[in-house]
C-alpha positions, 0 to 999 in steps of 0.5 A: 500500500505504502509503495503503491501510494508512494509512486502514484504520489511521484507521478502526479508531482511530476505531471501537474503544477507544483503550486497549491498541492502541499496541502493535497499531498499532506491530506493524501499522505494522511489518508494512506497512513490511516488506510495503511494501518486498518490493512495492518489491523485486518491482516493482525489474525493472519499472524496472530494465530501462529508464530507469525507468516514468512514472506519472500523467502524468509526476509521477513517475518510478519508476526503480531508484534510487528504488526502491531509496532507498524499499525502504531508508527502508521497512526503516529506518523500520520498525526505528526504528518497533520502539523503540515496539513493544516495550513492554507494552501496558498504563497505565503505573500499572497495579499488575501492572507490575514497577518494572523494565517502569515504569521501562523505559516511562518511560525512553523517555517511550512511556505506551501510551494517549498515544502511540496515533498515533506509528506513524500519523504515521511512516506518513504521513511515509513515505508523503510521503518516498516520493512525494518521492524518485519526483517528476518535477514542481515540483507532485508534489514540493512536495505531497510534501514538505509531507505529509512536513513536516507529519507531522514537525511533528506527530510534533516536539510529540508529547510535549506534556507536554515543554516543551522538545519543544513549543517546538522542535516550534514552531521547526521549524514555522516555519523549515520554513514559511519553507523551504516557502516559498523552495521555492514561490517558486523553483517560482512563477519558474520557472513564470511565466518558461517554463511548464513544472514538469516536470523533463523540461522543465527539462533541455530547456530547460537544454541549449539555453541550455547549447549551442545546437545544438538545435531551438528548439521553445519561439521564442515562450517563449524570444523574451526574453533573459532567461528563462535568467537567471530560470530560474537564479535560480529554481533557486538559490531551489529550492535555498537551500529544499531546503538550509533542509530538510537543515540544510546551512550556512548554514541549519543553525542551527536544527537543534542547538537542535531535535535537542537539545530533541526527546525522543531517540526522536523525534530519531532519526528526524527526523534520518535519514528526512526527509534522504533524500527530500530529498537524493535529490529535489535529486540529480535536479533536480540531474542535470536542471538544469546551465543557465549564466548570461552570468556562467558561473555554473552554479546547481549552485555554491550547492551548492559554496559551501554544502558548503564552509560545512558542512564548516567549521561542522560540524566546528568547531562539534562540537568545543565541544559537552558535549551528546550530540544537538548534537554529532550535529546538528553532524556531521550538518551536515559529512556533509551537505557530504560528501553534497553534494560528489557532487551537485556533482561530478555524474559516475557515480562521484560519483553511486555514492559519494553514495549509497553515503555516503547509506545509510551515514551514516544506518545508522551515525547509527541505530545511535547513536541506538539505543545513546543510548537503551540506555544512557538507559534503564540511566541512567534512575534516577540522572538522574531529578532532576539533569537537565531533561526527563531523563525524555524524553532521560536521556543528555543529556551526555558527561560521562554517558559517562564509566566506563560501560565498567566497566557495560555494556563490550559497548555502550560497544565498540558506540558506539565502533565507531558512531562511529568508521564516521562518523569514517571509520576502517577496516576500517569502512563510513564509510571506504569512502566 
């Protein structure tokens, strides 16, 4: 559905006028998330009444976990996706405009004739997430994750009238093409040393260096000692690329400097969707994978040490922060070691409790980015000419914060209560966890 849509999408961009079809792309976009996701929740019987459906050879894997996780980004992608759809569909400096509607355009930085490819470029980065979070095999996952990478690259710049934008569009493209490498590195080990890149054959092998109780079926593969050693290391590399991807310590210093220069609108989805596929993805290699090294080192264990590095960084590190989306890219960093802590424990109620965390956690980050940007369009006019790039990202500090109660008290009780659910604070959602 989504790549059917996706060219329909691109031939009618290339056979009719560009102006005045922003907000009819959005719409569209809109309406094939939301179709999208009622095929996911009428194909959910399909795969929930066995251990899931095998499709293309054994690529993917659909199973009600995955169908579940795509129904859920298809509906979030599409509410992120309304924050540009509900604008007026003309130049920004067409003299019908009210001060008001120009002024409300500007705020969230949307001129309707520039950003025609905003819900073209989200579709292709749904459509990658989607690919990811069904892949069973090393070859699947890395050309999903690369078709979900590029599209955030290019939706990271689009703003190209934003200095500031551009260059952390740049230092996300290049520290994701480093990730993208240790991740095909990790893939190239592993291949060259058993031959396999299905997760299948990655659990088999795991188990019988493991126990040693079952049938030697791979003899001449497995005639060198080692291979279990390459195969660890091979999954330890996979994972320190993975852990690049998802800004967990110690590979998370690229991601307060790149939220932070992003335009808002732009912030609010890098930093919820791409996270999920990813996550969701290492959970089943993951569950595959438990292979040991002659040191009894599980590979599972750079999770551990990288979860405990996220929960210190990201905790200390928020604590000094005067600006509004490094503190979120901070916390973002400790809830990815909350996150991590059920992959590593691996049991059903870890299990249950990581994805139960993982829905929560990027609701509540949604809807702070959403009330940022509410609160950025009132602030709109008396930021203009204090701060740098105001016009993309008009609530810019804390400091901003301060006495809008006395404005708008409905929204302040809103932020309050967003961010209290991610501090875990009861009755709220975040305390569930």
């Amino acid at each position: 559905m989504l790549l059917s849509s996706l060219l329909l999408l691109l031939l009618a961009n290339a056979v009719c006028l560009r102006r005045d079809k922003s907000i009819l792309y959005n719409r569209v976009a809109f309406m094939i998330l939301l179709y999208s996701s009622i095929i996911g929740y009428d194909s959910w019987d399909i795969v929930n009444s066995d251990r899931g459906l095998s499709v293309y050879g054994g690529l993917f894997q659909c199973t009600s976990i995955t169908q579940s996780l795509e129904i859920f980004i298809y509906l979030l992608g599409g509410i992120i996706l309304q924050l540009t759809g509900s604008y007026a569909p003309f130049p920004l400096q067409s003299s019908t405009r009210s001060p008001s509607v120009k002024s409300y355009i500007a705020a969230l930085g949307l001129e309707p004739n520039s950003q025609i490819e905003y819900p073209l470029i989200i579709l292709f980065i749904l459509l990658g997430s989607t690919l990811l979070i069904s892949s069973s095999d090393l070859v699947s996952m890395f050309l999903a994750i690369e078709l979900q990478s590029y599209g955030i690259y290019i939706l990271s710049t689009i703003y190209r009238n934003s200095e500031l934008s551009t260059s952390a569009g740049l230092t996300y493209f290049l520290l994701g093409g480093l990730s993208s490498c240790l991740i095909l590195l990790g893939s190239s080990i592993l291949y060259i040393n058993t031959g396999i890149t299905n997760l299948d054959g990655i659990y088999i092998l795991s188990n019988y260096f493991e126990t040693k109780d079952i049938e030697n079926i791979f003899t001449n593969l497995l005639s060198n000692n080692k291979t279990g050693e390459y195969l660890n290391i091979a999954l330890i590399i996979l994972s320190i690329g993975y852990l690049f991807k998802v800004a967990s310590a110690p590979f998370h210093f690229w991601s307060p400097d790149v939220y932070d220069a992003l335009p808002t609108i732009v912030t609010t989805f890098v930093a919820i969707i791409p996270k999920i596929s990813i996550l969701i993805f290492l959970l089943n290699l993951s569950h595959e994978s438990t292979v040991l090294l002659a040191s009894n080192f599980y590979w599972v264990d750079i999770l551990l040490i990288s979860l405990c590095l996220s929960l210190i960084i990201g905790t200390v590190g928020g604590l000094v922060q005067i600006r509004i989306k490094r503190l979120l890219a901070y916390s973002a960093i400790s809830h990815v070691g909350f996150v991590l802590l059920g992959l590593v424990i691996n049991k059903i109620g870890s299990l249950q409790a990581f994805m139960f965390y993982l829905i929560q956690y990027s609701l509540s980050n949604a809807n702070i980015f959403f009330i940022i940007l509410v609160i950025g369009y009132y602030l709109k006019e008396s930021v203009k000419l204090l701060y740098k790039e105001s016009e993309h990202s008009p609530l810019q500090f804390t400091n901003q914060l301060k006495g809008y109660y006395n404005i708008n008290p409905l929204m302040s009780l809103s932020l309050a209560i967003s961010i209290f659910s991610l501090a875990g604070i009861p009755p709220l959602i975040g305390f569930f966890c």
